[in-house]
N, C-alpha and C positions, 0 to 999 in steps of 0.2 A: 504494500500500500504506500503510494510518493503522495505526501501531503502537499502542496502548491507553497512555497516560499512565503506567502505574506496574506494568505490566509480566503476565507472565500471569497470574500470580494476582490482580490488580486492587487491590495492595495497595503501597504503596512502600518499596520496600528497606528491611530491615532498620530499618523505623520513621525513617526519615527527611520531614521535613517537606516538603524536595524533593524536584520531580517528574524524574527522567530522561528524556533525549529521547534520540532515535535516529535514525538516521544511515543513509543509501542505499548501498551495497557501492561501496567504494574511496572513498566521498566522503567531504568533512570541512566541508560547506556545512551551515546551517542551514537545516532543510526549514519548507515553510510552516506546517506539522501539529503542528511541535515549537514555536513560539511561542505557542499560548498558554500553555502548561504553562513557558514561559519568564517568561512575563506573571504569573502566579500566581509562580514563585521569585523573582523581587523582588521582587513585593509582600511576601511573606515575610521576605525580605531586610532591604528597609526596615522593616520595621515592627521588626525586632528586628537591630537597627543595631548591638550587639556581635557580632553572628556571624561566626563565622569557615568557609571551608568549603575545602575540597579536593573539587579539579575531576577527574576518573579519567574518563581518555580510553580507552575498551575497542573492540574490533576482534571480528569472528568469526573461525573457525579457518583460515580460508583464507591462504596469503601466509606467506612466511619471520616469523619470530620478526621480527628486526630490521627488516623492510617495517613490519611492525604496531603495532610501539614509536613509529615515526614517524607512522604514521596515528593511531594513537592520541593524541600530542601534538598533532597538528593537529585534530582534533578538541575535545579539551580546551580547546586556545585560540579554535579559535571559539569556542566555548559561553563562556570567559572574556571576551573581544574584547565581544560580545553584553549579555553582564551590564552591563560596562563601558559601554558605549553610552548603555545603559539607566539609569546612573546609581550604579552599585556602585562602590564605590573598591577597586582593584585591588589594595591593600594587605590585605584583606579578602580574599584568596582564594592560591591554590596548586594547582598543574597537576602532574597525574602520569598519566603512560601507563602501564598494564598490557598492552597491547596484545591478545594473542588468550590471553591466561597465566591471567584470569579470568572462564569465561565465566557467566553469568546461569543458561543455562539450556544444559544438554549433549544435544547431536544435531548431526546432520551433513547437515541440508539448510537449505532458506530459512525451512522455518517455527520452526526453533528458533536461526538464524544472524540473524535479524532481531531477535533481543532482544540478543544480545550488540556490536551495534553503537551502543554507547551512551556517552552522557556521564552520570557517576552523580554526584550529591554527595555530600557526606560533611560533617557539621556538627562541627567541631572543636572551636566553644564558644560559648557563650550569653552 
């Protein structure tokens, strides 16, 4: 399943310059489909080396509240783990789970539970 880079409408959140990646049910690995839209956020990244961003680890509806706060953290840290890898100093970023509490996109099967498994950024400052 290739989720679309910036989500159903084809446009990325909320006007953000980063792309969201997404995440296979219960996982918190980084899928091969979500690299290069990871490949593009640091190139952006770097090129505008004062940014600051929040990392928002999100879950679908399924799973206790508190199950989902956790996947959602583990997901955010990979997505940060990743960055980090790749050359972002980790000083430059900030993880938070919302877990299943915001989701993307409201329904209750796979095809609207597959947007809401995501890592979003959030650009805090230029």
């Amino acid at each position: 399943m290739g989720a679309p880079s910036a989500g159903p409408t084809g446009m990325a959140e909320k006007g953000s310059p980063l792309k969201d990646i997404f995440f296979d049910f219960d996982k918190s690995n980084i899928r091969d489909d979500a690299k290069p839209n990871l490949s593009e956020d640091v190139q952006w990244l770097k090129a505008n080396s004062t940014a600051k961003i929040a990392i928002e680890g999100h879950c679908d509806e399924r799973g206790t509240a508190e199950y989902n706060l956790g996947l959602g953290e583990r997901r955010a840290k990979a997505t940060m783990d990743y960055l980090v890898a790749a050359g972002i100093d980790a000083k430059r970023m900030k993880m938070i789970s919302y877990g299943k509490e915001r989701p993307f996109v409201l329904g209750h099967d796979e095809s609207t539970w597959k947007w809401n498994r995501r890592a979003h950024f959030v650009v805090s400052e230029r």
